[in-house]
PALUMNU-793130 format. One record per residue: residue number from 0; residue in three letters; x, y, z of N, C-alpha, C in turn. Coordinates in Angstrom, 3 decimals. Layout:
N
    nr   rest      neast     nnorth        nup     caeast    canorth       caup      ceast     cnorth        cup
   NUM    ALA          X          Y          Z          X          Y          Z          X          Y          Z
...
% end
This chain:
282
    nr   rest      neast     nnorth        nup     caeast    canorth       caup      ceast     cnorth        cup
     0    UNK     21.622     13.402    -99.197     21.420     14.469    -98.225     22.779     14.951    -97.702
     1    UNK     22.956     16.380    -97.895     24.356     16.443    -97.234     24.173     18.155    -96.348
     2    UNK     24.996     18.398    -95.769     24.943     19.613    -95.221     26.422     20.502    -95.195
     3    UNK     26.234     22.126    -96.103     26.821     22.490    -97.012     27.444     23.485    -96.134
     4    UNK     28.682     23.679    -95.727     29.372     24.295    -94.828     29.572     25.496    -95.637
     5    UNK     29.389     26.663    -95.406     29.957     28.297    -95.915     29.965     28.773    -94.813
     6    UNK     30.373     30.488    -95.417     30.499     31.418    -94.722     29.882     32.776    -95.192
     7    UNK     29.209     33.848    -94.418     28.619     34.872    -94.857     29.894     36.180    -95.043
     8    UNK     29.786     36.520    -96.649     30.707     37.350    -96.817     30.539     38.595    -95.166
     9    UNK     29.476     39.101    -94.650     28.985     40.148    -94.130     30.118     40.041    -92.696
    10    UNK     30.770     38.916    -92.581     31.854     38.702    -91.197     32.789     40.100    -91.588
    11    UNK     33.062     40.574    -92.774     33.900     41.237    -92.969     33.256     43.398    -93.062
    12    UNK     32.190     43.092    -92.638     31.754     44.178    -92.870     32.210     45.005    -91.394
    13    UNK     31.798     44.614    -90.469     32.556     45.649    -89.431     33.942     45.787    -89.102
    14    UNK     34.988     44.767    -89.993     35.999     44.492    -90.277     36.314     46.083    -91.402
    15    UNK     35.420     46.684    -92.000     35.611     47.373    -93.438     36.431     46.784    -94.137
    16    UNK     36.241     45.361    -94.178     36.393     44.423    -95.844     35.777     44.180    -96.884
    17    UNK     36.569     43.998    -97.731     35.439     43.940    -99.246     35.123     42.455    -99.340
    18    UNK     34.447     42.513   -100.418     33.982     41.061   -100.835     34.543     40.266   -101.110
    19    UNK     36.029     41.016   -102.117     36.889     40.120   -102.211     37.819     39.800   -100.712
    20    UNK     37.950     40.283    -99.861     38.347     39.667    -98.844     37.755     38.095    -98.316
    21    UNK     36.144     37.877    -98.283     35.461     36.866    -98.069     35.983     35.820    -98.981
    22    UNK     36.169     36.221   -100.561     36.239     35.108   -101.633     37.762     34.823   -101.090
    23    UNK     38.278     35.411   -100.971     40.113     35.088   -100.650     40.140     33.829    -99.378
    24    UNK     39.578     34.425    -98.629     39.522     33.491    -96.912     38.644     32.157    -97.195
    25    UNK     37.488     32.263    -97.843     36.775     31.202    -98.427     37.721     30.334    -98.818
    26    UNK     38.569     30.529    -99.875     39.636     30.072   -100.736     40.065     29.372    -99.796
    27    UNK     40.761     30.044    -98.563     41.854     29.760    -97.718     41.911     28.777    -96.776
    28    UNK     40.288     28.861    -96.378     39.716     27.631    -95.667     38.800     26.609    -95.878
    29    UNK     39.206     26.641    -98.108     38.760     24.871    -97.741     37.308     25.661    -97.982
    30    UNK     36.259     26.550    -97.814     35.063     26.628    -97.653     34.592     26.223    -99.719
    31    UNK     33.534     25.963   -100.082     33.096     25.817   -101.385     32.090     26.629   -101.254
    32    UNK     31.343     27.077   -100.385     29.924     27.786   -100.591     30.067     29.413    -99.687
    33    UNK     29.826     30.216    -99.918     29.671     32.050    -99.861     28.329     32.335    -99.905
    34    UNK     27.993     33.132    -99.131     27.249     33.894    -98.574     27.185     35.423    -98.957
    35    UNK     26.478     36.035    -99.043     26.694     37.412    -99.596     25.440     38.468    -99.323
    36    UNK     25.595     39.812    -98.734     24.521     40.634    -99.159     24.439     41.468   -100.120
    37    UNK     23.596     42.109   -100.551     23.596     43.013   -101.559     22.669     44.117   -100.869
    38    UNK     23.149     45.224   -101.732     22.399     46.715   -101.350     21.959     47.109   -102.776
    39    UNK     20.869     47.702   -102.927     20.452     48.236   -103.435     20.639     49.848   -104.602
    40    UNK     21.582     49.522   -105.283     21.953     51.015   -105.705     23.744     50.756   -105.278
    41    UNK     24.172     52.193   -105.299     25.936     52.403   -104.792     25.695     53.072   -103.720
    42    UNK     27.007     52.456   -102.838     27.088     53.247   -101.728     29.092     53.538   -101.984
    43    UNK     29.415     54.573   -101.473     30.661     54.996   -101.802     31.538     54.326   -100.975
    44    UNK     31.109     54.150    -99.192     32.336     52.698    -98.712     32.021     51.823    -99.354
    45    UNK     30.804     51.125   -100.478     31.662     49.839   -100.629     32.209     50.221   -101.927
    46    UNK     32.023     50.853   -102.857     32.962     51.419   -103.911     34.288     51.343   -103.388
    47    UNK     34.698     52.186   -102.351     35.901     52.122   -101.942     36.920     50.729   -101.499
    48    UNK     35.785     49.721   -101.581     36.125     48.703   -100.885     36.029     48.534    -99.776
    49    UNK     35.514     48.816    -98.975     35.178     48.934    -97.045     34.060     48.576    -96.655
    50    UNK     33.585     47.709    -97.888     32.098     46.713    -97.439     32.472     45.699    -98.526
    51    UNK     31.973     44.758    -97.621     31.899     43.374    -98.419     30.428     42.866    -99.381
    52    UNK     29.179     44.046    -99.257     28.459     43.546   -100.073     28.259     43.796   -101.645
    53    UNK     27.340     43.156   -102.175     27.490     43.098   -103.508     26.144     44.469   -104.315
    54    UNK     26.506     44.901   -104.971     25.338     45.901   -105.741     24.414     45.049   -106.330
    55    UNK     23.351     45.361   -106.580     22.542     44.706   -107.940     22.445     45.396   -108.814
    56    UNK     23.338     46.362   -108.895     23.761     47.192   -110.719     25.040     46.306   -110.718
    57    UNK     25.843     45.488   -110.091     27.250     44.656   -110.666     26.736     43.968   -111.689
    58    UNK     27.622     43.692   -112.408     27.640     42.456   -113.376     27.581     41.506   -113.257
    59    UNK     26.453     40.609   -112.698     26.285     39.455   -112.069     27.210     38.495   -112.896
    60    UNK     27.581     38.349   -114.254     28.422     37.854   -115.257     30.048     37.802   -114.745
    61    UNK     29.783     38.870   -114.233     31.687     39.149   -113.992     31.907     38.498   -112.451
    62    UNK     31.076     38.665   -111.490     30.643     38.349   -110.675     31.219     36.121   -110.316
    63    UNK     30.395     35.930   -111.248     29.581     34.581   -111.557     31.583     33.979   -112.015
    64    UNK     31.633     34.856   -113.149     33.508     34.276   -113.624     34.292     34.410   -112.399
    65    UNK     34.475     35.121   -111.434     35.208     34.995   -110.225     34.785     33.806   -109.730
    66    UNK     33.943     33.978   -109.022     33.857     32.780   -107.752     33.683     31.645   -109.093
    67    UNK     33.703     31.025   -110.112     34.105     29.734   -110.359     35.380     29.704   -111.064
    68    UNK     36.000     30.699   -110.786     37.764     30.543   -110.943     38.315     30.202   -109.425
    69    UNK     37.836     30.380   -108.556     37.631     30.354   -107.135     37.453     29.097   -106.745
    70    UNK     36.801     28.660   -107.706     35.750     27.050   -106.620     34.549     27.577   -106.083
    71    UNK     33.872     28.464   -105.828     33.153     28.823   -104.894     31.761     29.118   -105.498
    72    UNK     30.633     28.170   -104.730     29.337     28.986   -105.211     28.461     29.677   -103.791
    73    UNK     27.491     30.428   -105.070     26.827     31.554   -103.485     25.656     30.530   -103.436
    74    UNK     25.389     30.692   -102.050     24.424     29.445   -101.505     23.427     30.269   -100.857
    75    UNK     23.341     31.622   -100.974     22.332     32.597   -100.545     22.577     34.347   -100.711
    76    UNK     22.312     34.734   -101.156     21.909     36.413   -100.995     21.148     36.640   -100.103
    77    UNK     21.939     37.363    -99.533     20.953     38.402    -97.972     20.286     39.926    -98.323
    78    UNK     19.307     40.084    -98.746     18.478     40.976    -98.878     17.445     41.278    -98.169
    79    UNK     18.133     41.661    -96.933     17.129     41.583    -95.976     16.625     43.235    -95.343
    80    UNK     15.727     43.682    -95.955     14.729     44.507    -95.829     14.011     43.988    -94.448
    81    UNK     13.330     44.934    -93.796     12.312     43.852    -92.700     11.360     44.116    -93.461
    82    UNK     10.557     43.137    -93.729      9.396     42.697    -94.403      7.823     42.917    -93.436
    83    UNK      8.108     43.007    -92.215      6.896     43.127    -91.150      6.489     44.150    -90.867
    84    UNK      5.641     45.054    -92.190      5.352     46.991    -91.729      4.885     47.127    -93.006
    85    UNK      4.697     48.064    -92.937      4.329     48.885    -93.858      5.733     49.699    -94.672
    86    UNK      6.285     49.671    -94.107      7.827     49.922    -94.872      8.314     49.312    -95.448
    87    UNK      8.215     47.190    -95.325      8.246     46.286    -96.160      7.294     46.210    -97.588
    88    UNK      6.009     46.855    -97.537      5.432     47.076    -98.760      6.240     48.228    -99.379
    89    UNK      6.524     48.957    -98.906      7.080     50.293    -99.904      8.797     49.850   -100.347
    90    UNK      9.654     49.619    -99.748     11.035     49.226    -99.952     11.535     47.833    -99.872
    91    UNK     11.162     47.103    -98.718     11.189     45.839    -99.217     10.802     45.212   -100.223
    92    UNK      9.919     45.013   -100.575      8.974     44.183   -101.502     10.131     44.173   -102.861
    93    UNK     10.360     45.858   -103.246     11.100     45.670   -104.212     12.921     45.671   -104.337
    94    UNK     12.967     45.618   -103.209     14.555     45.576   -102.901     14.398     43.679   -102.994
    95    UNK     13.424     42.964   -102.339     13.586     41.406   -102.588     13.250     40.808   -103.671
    96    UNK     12.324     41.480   -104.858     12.157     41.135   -105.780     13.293     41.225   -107.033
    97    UNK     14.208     42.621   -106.943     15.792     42.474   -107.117     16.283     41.759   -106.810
    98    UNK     16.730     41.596   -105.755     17.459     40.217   -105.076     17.525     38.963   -105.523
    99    UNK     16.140     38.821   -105.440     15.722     37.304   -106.758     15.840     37.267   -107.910
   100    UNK     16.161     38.475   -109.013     16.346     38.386   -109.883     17.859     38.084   -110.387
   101    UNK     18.740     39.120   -109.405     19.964     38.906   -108.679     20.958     37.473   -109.231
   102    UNK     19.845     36.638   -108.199     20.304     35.483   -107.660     20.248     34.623   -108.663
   103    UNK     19.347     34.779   -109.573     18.963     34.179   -110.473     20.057     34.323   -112.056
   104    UNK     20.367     35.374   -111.450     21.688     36.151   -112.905     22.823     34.940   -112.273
   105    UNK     22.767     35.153   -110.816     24.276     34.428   -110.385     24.299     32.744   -110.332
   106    UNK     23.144     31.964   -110.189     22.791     30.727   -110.455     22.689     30.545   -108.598
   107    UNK     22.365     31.716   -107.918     22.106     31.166   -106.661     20.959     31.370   -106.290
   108    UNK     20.700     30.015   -105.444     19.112     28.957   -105.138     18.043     30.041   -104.146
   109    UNK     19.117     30.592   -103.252     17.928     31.502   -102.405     18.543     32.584   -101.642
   110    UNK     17.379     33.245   -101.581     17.432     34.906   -100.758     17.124     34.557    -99.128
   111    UNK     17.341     35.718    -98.991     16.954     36.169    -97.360     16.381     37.428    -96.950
   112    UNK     15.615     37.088    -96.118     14.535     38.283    -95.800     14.464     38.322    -94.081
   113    UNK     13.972     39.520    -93.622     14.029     39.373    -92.159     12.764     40.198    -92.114
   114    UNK     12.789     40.437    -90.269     12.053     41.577    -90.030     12.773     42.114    -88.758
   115    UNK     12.216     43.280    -88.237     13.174     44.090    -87.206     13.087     44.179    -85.842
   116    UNK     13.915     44.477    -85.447     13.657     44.228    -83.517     12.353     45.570    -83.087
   117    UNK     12.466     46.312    -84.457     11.593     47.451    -83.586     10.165     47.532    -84.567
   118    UNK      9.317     47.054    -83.287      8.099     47.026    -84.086      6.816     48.226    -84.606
   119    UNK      6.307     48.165    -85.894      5.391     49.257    -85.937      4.721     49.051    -84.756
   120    UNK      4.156     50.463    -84.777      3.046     50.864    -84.015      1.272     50.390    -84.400
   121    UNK      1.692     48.714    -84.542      0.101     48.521    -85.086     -0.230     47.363    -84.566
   122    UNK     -1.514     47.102    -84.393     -2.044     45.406    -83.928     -0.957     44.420    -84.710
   123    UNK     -1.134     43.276    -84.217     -0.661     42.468    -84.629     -1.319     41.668    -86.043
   124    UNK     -2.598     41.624    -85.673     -3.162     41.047    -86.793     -2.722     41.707    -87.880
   125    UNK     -2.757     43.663    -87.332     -2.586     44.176    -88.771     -1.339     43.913    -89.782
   126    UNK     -0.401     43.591    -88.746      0.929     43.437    -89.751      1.375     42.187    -90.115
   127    UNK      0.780     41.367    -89.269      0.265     39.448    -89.986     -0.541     40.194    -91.607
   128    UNK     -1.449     40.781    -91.889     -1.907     41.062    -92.797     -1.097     41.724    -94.077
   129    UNK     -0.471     42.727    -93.380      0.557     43.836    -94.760      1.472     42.386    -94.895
   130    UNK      2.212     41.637    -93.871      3.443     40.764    -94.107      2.887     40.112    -95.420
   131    UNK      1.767     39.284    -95.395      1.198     38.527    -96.117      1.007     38.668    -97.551
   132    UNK      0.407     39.935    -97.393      0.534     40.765    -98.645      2.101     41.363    -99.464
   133    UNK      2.890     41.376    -98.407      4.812     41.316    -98.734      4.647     40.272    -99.412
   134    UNK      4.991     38.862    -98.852      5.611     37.719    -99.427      4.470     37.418   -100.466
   135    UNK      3.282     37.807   -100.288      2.489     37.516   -102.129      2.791     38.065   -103.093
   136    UNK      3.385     39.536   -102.966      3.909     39.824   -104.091      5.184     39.201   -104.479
   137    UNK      6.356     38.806   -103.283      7.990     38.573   -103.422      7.682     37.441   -104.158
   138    UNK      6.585     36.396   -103.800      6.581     34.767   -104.470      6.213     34.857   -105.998
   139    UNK      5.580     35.981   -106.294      5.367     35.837   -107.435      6.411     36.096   -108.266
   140    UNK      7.320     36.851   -107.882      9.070     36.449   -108.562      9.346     35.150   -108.216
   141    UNK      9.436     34.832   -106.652     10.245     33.380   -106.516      9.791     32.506   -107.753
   142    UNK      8.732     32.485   -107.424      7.746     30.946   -108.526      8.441     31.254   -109.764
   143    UNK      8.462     32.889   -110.453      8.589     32.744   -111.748     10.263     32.544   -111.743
   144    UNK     11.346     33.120   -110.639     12.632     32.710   -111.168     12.970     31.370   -110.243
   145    UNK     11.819     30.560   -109.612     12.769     29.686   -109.076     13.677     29.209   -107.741
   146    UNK     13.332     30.448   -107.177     14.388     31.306   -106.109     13.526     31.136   -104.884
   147    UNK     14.863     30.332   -103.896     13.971     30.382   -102.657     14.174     31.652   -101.836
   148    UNK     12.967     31.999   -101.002     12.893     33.435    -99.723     12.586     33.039    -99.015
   149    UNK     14.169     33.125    -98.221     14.024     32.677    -96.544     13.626     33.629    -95.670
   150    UNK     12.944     33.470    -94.811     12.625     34.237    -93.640     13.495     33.848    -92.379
   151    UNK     13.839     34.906    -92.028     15.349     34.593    -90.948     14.836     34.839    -89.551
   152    UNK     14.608     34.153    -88.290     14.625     34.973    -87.509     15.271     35.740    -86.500
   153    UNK     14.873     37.050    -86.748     15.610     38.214    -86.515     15.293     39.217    -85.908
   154    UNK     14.082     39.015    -85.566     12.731     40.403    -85.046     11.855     40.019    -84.019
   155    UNK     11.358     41.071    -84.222      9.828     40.684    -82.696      8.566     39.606    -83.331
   156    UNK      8.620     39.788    -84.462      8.040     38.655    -85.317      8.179     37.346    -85.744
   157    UNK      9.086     37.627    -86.202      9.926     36.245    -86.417     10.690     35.312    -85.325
   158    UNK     10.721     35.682    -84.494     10.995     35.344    -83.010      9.910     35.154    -82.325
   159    UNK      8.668     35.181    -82.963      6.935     34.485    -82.560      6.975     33.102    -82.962
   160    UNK      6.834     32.577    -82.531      7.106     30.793    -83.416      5.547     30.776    -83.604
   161    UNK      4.499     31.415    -83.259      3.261     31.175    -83.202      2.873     32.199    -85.119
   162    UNK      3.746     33.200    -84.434      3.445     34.178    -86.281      3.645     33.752    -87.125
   163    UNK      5.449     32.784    -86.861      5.527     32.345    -88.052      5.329     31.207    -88.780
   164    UNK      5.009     30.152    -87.418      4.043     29.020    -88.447      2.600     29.200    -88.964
   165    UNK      1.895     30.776    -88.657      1.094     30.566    -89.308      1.204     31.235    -90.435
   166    UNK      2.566     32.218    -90.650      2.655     33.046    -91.910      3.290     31.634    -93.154
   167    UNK      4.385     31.324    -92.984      4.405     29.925    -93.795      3.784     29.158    -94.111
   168    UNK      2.512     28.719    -92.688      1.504     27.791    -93.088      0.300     28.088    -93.789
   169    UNK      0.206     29.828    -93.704     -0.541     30.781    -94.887     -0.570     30.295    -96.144
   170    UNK      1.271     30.024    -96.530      1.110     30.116    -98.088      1.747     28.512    -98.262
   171    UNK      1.995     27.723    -97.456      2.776     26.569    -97.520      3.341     26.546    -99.038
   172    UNK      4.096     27.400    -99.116      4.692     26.812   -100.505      6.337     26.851   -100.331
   173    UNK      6.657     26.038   -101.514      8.205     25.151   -101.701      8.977     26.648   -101.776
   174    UNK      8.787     27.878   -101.892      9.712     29.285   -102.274      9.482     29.671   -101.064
   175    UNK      9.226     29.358   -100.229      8.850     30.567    -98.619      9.275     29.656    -97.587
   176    UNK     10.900     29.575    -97.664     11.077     28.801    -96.410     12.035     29.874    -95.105
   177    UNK     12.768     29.080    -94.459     13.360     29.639    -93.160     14.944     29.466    -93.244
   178    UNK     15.610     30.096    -92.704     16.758     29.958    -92.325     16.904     30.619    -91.546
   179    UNK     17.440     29.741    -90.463     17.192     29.185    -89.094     18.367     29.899    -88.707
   180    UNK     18.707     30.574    -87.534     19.803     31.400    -87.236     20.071     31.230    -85.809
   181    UNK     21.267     30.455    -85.273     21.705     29.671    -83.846     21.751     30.688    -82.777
   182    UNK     22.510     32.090    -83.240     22.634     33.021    -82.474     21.343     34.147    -81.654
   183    UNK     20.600     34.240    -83.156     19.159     35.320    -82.916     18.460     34.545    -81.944
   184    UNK     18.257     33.016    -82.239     17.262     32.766    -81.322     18.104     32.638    -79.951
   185    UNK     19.337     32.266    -80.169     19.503     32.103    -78.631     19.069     33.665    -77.820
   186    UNK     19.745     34.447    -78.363     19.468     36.079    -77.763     17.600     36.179    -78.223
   187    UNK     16.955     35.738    -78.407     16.048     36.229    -78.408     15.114     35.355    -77.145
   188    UNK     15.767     34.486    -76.580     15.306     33.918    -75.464     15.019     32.585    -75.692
   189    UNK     15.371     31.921    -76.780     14.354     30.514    -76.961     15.917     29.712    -77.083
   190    UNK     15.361     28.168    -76.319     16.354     26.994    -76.071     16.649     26.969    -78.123
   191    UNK     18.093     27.190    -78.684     18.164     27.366    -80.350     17.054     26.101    -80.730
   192    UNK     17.646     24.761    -80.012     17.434     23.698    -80.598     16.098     23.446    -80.412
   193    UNK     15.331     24.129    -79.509     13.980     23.618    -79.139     12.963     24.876    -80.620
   194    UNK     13.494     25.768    -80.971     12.873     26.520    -81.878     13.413     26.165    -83.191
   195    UNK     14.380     25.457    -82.998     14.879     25.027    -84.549     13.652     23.614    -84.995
   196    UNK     13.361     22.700    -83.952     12.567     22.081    -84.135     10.895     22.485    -84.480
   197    UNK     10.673     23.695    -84.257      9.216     24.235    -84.111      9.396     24.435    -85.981
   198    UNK     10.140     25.112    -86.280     10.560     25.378    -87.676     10.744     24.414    -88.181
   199    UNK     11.491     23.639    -87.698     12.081     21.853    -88.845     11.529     22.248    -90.107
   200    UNK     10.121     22.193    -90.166      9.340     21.345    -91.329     10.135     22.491    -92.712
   201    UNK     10.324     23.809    -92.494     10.597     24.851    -93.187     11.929     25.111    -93.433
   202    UNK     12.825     24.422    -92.946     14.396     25.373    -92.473     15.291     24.372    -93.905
   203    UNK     15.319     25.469    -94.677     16.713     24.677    -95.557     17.684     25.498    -95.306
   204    UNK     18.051     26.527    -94.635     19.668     26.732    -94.566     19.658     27.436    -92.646
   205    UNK     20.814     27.560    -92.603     21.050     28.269    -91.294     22.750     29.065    -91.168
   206    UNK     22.400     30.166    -90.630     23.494     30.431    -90.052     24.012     30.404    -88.798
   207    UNK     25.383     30.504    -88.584     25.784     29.740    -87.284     26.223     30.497    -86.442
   208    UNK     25.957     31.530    -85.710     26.212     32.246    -84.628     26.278     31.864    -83.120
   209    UNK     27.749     32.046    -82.942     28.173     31.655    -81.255     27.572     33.180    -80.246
   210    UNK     27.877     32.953    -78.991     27.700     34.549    -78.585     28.314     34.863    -77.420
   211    UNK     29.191     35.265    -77.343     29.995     35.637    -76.325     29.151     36.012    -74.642
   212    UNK     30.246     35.432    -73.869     29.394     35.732    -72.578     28.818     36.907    -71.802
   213    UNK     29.885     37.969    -72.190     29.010     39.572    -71.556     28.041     39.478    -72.473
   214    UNK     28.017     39.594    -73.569     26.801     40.166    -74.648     25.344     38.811    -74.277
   215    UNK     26.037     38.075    -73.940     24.608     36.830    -73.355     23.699     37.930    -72.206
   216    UNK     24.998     37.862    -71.122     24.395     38.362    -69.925     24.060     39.717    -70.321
   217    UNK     23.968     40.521    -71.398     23.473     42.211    -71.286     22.302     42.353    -71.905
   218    UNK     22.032     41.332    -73.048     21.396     41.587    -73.765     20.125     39.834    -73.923
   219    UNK     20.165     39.111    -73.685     19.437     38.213    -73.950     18.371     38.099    -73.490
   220    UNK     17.190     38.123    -74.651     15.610     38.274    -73.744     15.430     39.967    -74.001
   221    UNK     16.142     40.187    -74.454     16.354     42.060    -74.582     16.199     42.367    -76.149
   222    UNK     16.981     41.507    -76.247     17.396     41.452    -78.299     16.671     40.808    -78.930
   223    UNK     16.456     41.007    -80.105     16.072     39.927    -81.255     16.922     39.619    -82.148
   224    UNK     18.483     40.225    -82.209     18.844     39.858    -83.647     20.754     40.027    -82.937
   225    UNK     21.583     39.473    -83.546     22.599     40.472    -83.839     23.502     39.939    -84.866
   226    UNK     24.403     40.688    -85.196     24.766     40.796    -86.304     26.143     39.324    -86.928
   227    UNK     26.854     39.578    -86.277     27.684     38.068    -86.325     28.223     38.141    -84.588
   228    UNK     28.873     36.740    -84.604     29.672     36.735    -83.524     31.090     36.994    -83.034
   229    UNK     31.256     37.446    -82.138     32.706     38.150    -81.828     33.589     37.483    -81.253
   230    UNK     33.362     36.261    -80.948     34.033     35.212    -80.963     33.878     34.278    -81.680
   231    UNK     35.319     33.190    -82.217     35.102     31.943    -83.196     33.650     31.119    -82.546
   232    UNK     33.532     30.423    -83.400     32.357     29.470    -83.179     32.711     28.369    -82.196
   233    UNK     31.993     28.414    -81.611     32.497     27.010    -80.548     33.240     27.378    -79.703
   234    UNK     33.811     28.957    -79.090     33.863     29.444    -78.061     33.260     30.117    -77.035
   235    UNK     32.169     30.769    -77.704     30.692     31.810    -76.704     29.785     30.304    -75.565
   236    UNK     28.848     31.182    -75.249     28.537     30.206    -74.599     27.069     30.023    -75.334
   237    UNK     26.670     29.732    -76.380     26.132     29.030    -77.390     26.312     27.716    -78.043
   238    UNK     27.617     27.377    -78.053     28.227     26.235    -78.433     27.647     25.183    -78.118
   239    UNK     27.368     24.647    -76.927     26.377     23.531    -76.456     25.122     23.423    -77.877
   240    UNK     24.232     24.618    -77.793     22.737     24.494    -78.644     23.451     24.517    -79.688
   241    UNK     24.309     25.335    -80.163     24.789     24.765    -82.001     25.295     23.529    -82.156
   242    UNK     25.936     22.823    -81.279     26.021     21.348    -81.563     25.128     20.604    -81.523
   243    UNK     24.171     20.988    -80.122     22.765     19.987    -80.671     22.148     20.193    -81.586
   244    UNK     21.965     21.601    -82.266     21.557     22.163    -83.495     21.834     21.180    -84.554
   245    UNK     23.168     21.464    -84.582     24.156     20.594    -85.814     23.654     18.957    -85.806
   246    UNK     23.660     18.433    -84.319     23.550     17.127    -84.463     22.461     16.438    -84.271
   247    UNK     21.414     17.363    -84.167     19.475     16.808    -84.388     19.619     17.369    -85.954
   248    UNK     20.366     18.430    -86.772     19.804     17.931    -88.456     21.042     17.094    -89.218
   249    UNK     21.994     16.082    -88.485     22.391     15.234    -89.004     21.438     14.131    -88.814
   250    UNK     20.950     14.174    -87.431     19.632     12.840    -87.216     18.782     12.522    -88.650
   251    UNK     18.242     14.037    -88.766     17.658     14.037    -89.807     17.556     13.916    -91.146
   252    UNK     18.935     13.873    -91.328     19.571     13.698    -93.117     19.153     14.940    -93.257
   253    UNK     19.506     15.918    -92.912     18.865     17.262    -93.261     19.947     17.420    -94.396
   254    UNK     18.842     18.221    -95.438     20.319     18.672    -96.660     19.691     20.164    -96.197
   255    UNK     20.945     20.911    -96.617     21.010     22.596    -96.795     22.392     22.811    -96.290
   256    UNK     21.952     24.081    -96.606     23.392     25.237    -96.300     23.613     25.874    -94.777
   257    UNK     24.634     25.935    -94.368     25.185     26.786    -92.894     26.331     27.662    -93.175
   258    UNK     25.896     28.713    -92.645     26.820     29.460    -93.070     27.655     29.987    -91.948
   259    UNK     28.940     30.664    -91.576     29.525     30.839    -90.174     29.420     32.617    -90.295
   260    UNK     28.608     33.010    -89.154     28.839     34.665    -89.022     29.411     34.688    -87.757
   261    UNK     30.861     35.024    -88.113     31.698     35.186    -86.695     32.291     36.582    -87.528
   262    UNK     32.989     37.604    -86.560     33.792     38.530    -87.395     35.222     38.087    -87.867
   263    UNK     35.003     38.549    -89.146     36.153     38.027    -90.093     37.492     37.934    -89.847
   264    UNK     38.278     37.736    -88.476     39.690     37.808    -88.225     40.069     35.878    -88.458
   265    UNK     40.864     36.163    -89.170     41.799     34.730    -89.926     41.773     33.919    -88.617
   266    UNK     41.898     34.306    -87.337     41.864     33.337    -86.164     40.672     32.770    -86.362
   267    UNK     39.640     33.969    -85.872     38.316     33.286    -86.074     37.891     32.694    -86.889
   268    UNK     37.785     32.972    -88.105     37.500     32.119    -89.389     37.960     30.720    -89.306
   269    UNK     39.349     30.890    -89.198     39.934     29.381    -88.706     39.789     28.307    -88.094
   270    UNK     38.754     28.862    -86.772     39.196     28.006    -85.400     37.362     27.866    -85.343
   271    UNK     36.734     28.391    -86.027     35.119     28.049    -86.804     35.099     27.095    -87.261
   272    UNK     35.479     27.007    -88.661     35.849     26.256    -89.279     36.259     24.935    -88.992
   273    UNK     37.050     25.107    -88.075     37.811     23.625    -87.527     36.254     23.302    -86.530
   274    UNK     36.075     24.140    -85.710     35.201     23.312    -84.517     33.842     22.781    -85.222
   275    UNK     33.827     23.653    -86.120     32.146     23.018    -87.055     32.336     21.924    -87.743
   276    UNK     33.666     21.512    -88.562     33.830     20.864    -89.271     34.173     19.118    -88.117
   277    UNK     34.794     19.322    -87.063     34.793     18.656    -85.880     33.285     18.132    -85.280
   278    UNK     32.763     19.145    -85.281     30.574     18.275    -85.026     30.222     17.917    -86.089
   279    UNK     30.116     18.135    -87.210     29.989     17.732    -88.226     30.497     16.324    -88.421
   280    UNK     31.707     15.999    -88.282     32.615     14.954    -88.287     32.501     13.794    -87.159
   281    UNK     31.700     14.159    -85.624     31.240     12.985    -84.852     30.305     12.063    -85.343
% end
């Protein structure tokens, strides 16, 4: 059982860094495992280089020869469509079923899926229902390539601990798990560590989001999601629940992946790095 320290290329996206910026800093700090999103089609900033995510028209081949000249494997693709609407049947469904195929070109284990802070305009049951009907079609890729789809929480849904043990406990299967995210739940109002436990049974990876103190006090209980953190890890005032985080799934022999979403400045990256690798290390 071990627990697999990375970083999400996406630190570098409001940075307007490319991907290869992530693989370079990865390099730099010692990290072995990358994180990555992909979009769907071309977009011309990241052509230009001013996004760090990956296409699924790249050459997953050419792709695959970098990062193991590197050292480095991807320990997740973020393809995260919100899956909770009726907009998840029309664009999601097949933006994640890419994804998995994706992942599967690159020899990496699992995807990511979310849903959104802004909810349709429909009962609840009804979109417990379309969701359901999402991840039945996405699993029928997972099963056939293999590929796990995490559900992140990130939304007005997924931030239900009541929705989503019963959407997992819907299909209880080994391809439909969680990754567990320190920051969303704190901003979404829940003690991290007390909702990381509601999940346990599901969570093989997590990302590690600190959260700075104005953005606590403006927004928490307000938000469901945000994007990385703007301070290193182990400086916001989150730090407390990501260490108990960290040190209830060492209790556990937990194996999986963590990944650090702080924004990509070499300080931060750095001084992440060190403080995670420091809880990790008690």
């Amino acid at each position: 059982m071990a627990i697999r320290l990375g970083m999400h290329a996406d630190n570098w996206r409001e940075r307007s860094g490319s991907f290869m910026d992530a693989v370079e800093s990865a390099v730099k700090h010692d990290l072995k495992y990358l994180e990555a999103g992909v979009i769907h089609g071309q977009y011309f900033v990241n052509a230009l280089g001013y996004d760090p995510s990956l296409s699924l028209q790249d050459n997953p081949m050419q792709i695959k020869r970098l990062l193991d000249e590197k050292g480095l494997k991807l320990s997740m693709l973020d393809g995260s469509f919100p899956m909770m609407g009726p907009q998840g049947s029309f664009y999601g469904v097949q933006y994640a079923c890419q994804t998995i195929r994706f992942a599967n070109e690159l020899g990496c284990p699992k995807i990511d899926s979310i849903d959104s802070g802004n909810a349709p305009d429909l009962p609840k049951d009804e979109i417990f229902r379309i969701t359901v009907m999402n991840y039945t079609e996405i699993l029928k890729w997972a099963e056939d390539y293999k590929i796990i789809v995490c559900i992140e929480p990130h939304g007005v849904y997924t931030g239900d601990g009541e929705f989503m043990l019963k959407l997992l406990g819907h299909f209880e299967s080994e391809y439909l798990r969680v990754n567990f995210d320190t920051g969303n739940s704190f901003i979404q109002g829940h003690d991290p560590l007390e909702y990381l436990k509601l999940l346990e049974k599901y969570v093989v990876s997590s990302h590690i989001k600190d959260v700075d103190a104005g953005l606590a006090a403006a927004v928490r209980g307000e938000e469901t999601g945000i994007a990385c953190s703007q301070v290193y890890i182990g400086e916001g005032v989150n730090a407390d629940n990501i260490r108990a985080c960290l040190n209830y799934l060492k209790s556990k022999n937990w194996d999986g992946d963590i990944s650090i979403e702080c924004s990509g400045s070499d300080e931060n990256i750095a001084k992440s790095v060190e403080w995670i690798k420091g809880v990790l290390a008690e």
